[in-house]
C-alpha positions, 0 to 999 in steps of 0.5 A: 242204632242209638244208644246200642253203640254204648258210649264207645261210638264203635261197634263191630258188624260182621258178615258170615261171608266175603261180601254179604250184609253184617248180621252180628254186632259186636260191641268190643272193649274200649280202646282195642278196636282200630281200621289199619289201612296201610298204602306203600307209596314209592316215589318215581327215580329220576332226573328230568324233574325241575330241581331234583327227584323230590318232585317226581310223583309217587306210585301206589305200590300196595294197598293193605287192611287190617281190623283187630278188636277185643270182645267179651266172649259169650254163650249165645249170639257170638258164634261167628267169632269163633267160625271166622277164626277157626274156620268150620262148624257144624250144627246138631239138635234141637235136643229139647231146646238146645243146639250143639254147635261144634267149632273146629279148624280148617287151614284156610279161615271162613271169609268174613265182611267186617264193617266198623261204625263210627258213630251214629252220624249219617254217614259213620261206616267203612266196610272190609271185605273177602277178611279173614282172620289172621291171628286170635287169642281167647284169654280166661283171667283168674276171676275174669271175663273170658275175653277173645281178641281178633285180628282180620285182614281184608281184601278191600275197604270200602268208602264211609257209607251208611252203617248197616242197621244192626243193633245189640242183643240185650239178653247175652249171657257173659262166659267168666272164669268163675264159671269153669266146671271142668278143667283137665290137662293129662285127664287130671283134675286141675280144679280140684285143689284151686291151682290154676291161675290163668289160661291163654290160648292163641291161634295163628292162621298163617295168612298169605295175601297174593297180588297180581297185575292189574291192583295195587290191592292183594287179589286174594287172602288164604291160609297155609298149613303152617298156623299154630295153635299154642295155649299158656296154663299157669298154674301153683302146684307142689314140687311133685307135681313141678317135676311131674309137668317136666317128666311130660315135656321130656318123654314128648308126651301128648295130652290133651286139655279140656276146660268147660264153661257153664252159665246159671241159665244151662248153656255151655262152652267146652274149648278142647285142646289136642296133641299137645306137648308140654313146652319149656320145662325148667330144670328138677327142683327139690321139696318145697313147702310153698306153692310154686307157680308154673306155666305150662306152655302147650304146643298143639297139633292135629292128631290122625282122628281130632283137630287141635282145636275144638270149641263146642257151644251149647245154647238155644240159638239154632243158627251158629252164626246168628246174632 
């Protein structure tokens, strides 16, 4: 792997399946990738121990195993970030030299396998698998990077092994907030007058994991219906439009937001946010010269003919998963 793992030492390798071989690196930011293995012991009751309960041996209760890590989000090579946190996708084209690939969200997460490496010693891997993605946040700072920061749990972990040989691409095109060409909330233009300062969308997949006899390990990952989608819009608007956004929250009106990214080199990201109601208002306030800065605190739902959530890439990589 050499020199693709950068000076991190780490890297991330994923799998579009339960237990398959890693064909996606990631490089995440230093310092937000972790392996979060947890084992509950529980130390036997009891009085025939020479000296006291404290020599009776422990017992593995359960055995549970977490990866998170941060990632720069991209145009092209990445799209198995937003399958495993949203579950589905659907691929069409070529038109020309461009696929369209159209992310949305199932219940129940896409299965990943997850392989951490350590470095690029011999033996500097540890793979999970049958993960699913427990909880995401893609965050588009004021002139930023788009950043997406996942966190999966996993079935089981395997022991260090030889990484798989995966390296980094090197021709990934980087999604910035500078790049924005459409962001509407209610149908109106929001970059229109430079207001918005920031946006922050988070899902949560409302994971169970089930155990059973027979493994102290969970038998099975699977999501609920009770995931959430939520999204944080801050913005500096006029008095007007303040009490506008309230107006919204009271009637309980439903809008949707639509932010489309485009690079210089044509591809496209447009993330949609749907069945949203506008949450947390404050209270009327009167005129005012200066800006005044608000966040819109979004809360989404599926409606009867759209997902809460769609996130729509467009590039020339046919697969929508590839690296």
């Amino acid at each position: 792997m050499g020199s693709s793992i950068r000076a991190n030492g780490l890297a991330v390798l994923l799998g579009d399946g339960s237990s398959v071989t890693p064909t996606c690196f990631v490089d995440p930011l230093p310092g937000s990738l972790s392996v979060d293995a947890a084992y509950a012991y529980e130390q036997r009751e009891g009085y025939a121990a020479a000296k006291g309960m404290q020599t009776h041996p422990r017992d593995l209760l359960t055995a549970t195993f977490a990866v998170p890590f941060q990632s720069y989000v991209y145009y092209d090579g990445l799209g198995i970030l937003f399958k495993s946190a949203l579950g589905d996708v659907a691929t069409t084209g070529p038109s020309g030299s461009d696929y369209t690939h159209t992310y949305s969200k199932l219940n129940d997460p896409a299965a990943t396998t997850v392989e951490v490496v350590y470095s690029d010693d011999l033996a500097n891997s540890r793979t999970m698998t049958g993960a699913r993605c427990a909880s995401w946040t893609i965050e588009c700072p004021l002139n930023e990077r788009v950043r997406m920061s996942l966190s999966y749990l996993g079935l089981n972990l395997a022991a260090e092994t030889t990484h798989t040989a995966l390296s980094d691409r090197t021709d990934r095109v980087i999604v910035h907030t500078n790049e924005c060409t459409v962001l509407t909330l209610n149908a109106v233009d929001l970059l229109a007058t430079g207001t918005v300062r920031g946006l922050t969308i988070t899902g949560e997949n409302a994971l169970e994991a089930r155990y059973g006899f027979g493994s102290a390990k969970p038998n099975a990952i699977y999501g609920t219906s009770n995931g959430t989608i939520t999204a944080t819009l801050t913005v500096h608007v006029d008095s007007d439009t303040y009490n506008d956004y309230r107006t919204l929250h009271e009637a309980g009106t439903e809008v949707t937001l639509v932010a489309t990214f485009t690079a210089a080199s044509g591809e496209t990201m447009t993330i949609t946010l749907r069945g949203a109601i506008v949450g947390e208002p404050a209270e009327p306030i009167g005129a005012d010269r200066g800006a005044i800065e608000l966040s819109i605190n979004l809360k989404c739902r599926q409606t009867a003919s759209a997902d809460a959530i769609t996130v729509v890439v467009v590039n020339e990589v046919s697969s929508a998963v590839a690296n």
